[in-house]
C-alpha positions in Angstrom: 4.0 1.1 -20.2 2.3 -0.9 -17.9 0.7 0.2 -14.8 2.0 -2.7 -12.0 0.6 -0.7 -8.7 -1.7 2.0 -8.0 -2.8 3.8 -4.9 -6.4 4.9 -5.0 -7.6 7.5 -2.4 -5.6 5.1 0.3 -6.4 5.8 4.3 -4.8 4.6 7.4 -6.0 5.4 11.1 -4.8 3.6 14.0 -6.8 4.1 17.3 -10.5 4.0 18.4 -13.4 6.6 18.4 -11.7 8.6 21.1 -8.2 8.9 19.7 -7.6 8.3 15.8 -4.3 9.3 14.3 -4.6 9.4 10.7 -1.5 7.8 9.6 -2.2 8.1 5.9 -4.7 10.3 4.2 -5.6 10.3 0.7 -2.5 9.1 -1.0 -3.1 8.4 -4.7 -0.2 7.2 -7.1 0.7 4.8 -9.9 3.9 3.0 -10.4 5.2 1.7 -14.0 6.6 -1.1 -15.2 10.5 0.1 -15.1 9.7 3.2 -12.9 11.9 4.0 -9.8 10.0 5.6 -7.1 11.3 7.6 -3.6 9.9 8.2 -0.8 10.3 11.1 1.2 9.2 12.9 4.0 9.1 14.1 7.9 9.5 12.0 10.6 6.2 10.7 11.1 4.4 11.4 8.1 3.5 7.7 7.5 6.2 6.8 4.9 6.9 3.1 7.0 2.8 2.8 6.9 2.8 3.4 3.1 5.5 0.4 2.4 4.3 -1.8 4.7 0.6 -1.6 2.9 2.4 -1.6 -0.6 4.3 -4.4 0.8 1.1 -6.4 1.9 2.1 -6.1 5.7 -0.6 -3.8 6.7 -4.1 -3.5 5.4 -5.3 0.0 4.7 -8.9 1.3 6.0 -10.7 2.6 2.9 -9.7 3.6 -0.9 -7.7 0.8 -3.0 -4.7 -0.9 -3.8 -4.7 -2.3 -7.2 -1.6 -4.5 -7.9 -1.1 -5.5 -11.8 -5.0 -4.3 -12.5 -6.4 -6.6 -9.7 -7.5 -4.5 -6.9 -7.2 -5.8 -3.4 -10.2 -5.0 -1.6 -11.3 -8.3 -1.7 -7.7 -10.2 -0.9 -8.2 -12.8 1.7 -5.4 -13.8 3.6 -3.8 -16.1 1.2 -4.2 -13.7 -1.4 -1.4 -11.1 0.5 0.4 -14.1 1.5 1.2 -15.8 -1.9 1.7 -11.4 -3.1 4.0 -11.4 -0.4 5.8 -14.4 -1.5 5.9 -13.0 -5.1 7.7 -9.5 -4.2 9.9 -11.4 -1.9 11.5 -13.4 -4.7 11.4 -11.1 -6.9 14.2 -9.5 -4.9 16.4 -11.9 -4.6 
């Protein structure tokens, strides 16, 4: 099967020097082509964080997203947008 997403070592904080809240910490997956995938967790344990960087709405602060083999560490703007346009017709 083909690999079509992967979460490498993927961090969020939100805050400054003084206050950081680690949102997401060390999160590594892989998704397949034809996998189904849930989510679960407490309330507050970053699950909304996590889609919105799979879903190219947030940008993570260190590790890598690599989306069918490309990683994103480089994606400029455009890049998420037209990625953003792709997922979004692919559910309709």
């Amino acid at each position: 099967m083909k690999e079509i997403l992967k979460l490498d070592h993927i961090q969020k904080f939100y805050g400054n020097e003084g206050n950081v809240t680690k949102a997401i910490q060390d999160i590594d997956f892989s998704v397949q082509e034809g996998e189904f995938l849930g989510i679960m967790g407490a309330s507050g344990s970053g699950k909304t964080t996590l889609l919105n960087i799979v879903g190219g709405l947030d940008h993570y602060d260190s590790g890598n997203l690599v989306i069918d083999g490309v990683p994103t560490e480089n994606y400029r703007d455009r890049d998420w947008d037209a990625y953003r346009h792709k997922i979004g017709r692919a559910s309709c």
